[in-house]
N, C-alpha and C positions, 0 to 999 in steps of 0.2 A: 504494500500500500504506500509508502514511502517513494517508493522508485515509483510508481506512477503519478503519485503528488510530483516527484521531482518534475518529471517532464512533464505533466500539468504545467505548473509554474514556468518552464523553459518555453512552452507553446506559446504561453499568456505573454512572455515577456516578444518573443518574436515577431507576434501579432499586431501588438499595438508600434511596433518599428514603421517607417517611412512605407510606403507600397513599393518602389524599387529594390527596396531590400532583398536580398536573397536568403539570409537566413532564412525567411517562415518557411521560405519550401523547404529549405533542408531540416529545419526542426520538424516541422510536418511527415517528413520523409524519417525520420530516426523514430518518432513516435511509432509509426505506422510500425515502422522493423519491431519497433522494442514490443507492439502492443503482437505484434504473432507469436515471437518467443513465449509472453505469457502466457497466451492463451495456449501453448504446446506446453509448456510446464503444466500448467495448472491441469488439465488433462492428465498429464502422467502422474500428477499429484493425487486426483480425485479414482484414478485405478488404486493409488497403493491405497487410500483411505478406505477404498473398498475390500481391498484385501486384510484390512485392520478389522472391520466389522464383521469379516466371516473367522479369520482368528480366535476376537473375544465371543461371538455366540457358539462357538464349537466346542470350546472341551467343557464336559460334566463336571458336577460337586461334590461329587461320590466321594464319603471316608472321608469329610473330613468333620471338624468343630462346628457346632453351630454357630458361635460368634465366627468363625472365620470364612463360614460361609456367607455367613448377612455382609459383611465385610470386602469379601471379595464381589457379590451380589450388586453392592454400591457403586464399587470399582469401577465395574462391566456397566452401570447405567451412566455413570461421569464419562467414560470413554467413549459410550453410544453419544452422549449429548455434545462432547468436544467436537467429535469425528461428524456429527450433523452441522453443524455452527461452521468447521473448517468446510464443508463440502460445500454450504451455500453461498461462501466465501467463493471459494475455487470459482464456484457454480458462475459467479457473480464474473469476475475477471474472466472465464473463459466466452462468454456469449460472443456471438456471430451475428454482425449485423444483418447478415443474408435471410438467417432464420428465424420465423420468429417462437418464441418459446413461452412455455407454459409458465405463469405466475407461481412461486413459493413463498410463504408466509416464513420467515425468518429474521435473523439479527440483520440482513441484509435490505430484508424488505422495504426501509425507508429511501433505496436508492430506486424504487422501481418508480418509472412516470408513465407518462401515456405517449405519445405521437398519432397525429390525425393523417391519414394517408388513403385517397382513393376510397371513402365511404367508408370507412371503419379502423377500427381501435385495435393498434397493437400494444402491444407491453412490452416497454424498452426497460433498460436503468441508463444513468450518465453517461457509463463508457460506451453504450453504442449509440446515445444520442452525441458522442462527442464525436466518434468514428464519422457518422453519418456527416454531419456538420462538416467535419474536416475535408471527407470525400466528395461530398458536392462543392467544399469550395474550390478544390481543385478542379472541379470538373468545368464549373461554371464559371469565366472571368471576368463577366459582360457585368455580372451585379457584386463586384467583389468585396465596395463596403458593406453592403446588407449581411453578406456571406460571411465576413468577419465580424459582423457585429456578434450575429446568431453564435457564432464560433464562441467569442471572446465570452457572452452570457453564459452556452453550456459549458463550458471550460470553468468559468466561475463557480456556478452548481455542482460539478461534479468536486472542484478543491473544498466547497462545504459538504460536501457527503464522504470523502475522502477520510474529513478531519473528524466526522459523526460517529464512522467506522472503528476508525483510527482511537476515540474514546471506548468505542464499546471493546473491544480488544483488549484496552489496557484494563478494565475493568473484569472482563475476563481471565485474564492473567494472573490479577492481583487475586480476584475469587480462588483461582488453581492452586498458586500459593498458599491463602490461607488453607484450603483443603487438604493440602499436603502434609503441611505442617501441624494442621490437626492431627490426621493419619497417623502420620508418624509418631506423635504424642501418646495415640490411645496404643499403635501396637509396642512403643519402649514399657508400657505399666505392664 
């Protein structure tokens, strides 16, 4: 989330430069690269996370304590809820502006907006109403301050949902932490 605030902020700064400028295309152009790598990571991210949740539902309880069982019971439902939370993450960075995808209720959910297109309602979030933006401005030169306007506005939107995100995480984190260190507290008794 950081690296794509970065280059949020590196677009925003190229945008408002002179119209002769060359940077915006080339920052346009480095976005564009950095935004497919993530969405190719975040893909191989969201297989391993899949392979995390068939891990923890696979092995039995059998033979053991029952406090170690409630215990480990907890474990498996904190790791289902981490591994949902990072998936609608993932979920969120990998989308395609091509496709349009089904709505999820999640930590994520405050990035989803609407876009009006040809009689009806698709469900974007920031990064693909940024993509979009981006892409038509390059496509279209004829209206290019409009095109940058619209840019510079979602660019703007997207760095407050970035940073919306970017709270809910660290509050996540901190949550993890104290969990742990409870953890850890009740199995040293």
């Amino acid at each position: 989330m950081s690296q794509i605030k970065e280059h949020v902020r590196e677009l925003q700064s190229a945008l408002w430069r002179r119209k002769g400028d060359s940077s915006a295309e080339s920052s346009i152009a480095e976005y564009a690269c950095f935004r497919k790598k993530v969405k190719k990571d975040a893909k191989k991210l969201m297989a391993e996370l899949k392979q995390i949740d068939k891990q923890i539902g696979g092995s039995p309880l059998l033979g053991l304590d029952h406090h170690v069982s409630l215990v480990i019971r907890v474990l498996r439902e904190v790791v289902v809820a981490s591994t949902s939370i990072f998936h609608s993450l993932l979920l969120f960075i990998s989308v395609s502006t091509l496709k349009p995808k089904a709505t999820r209720r999640s930590l994520v959910s405050r990035l989803k907006g609407t876009v009006v297109g040809e009689d009806q309602h698709v469900n974007v979030n920031e990064l693909e109403s940024v993509d979009f933006a981006l892409h038509a401005m390059g496509k279209c030169s004829s209206s290019e301050g409009d095109g940058k306007q619209i840019a510079q506005k979602r660019l703007r939107s997207l760095e407050t949902s970035i940073e919306a995100v970017e709270n809910c995480l660290d509050c996540l984190f901190r949550s993890m932490i104290r969990a742990r260190a409870s953890l850890l507290n009740v199995v040293s008794l």
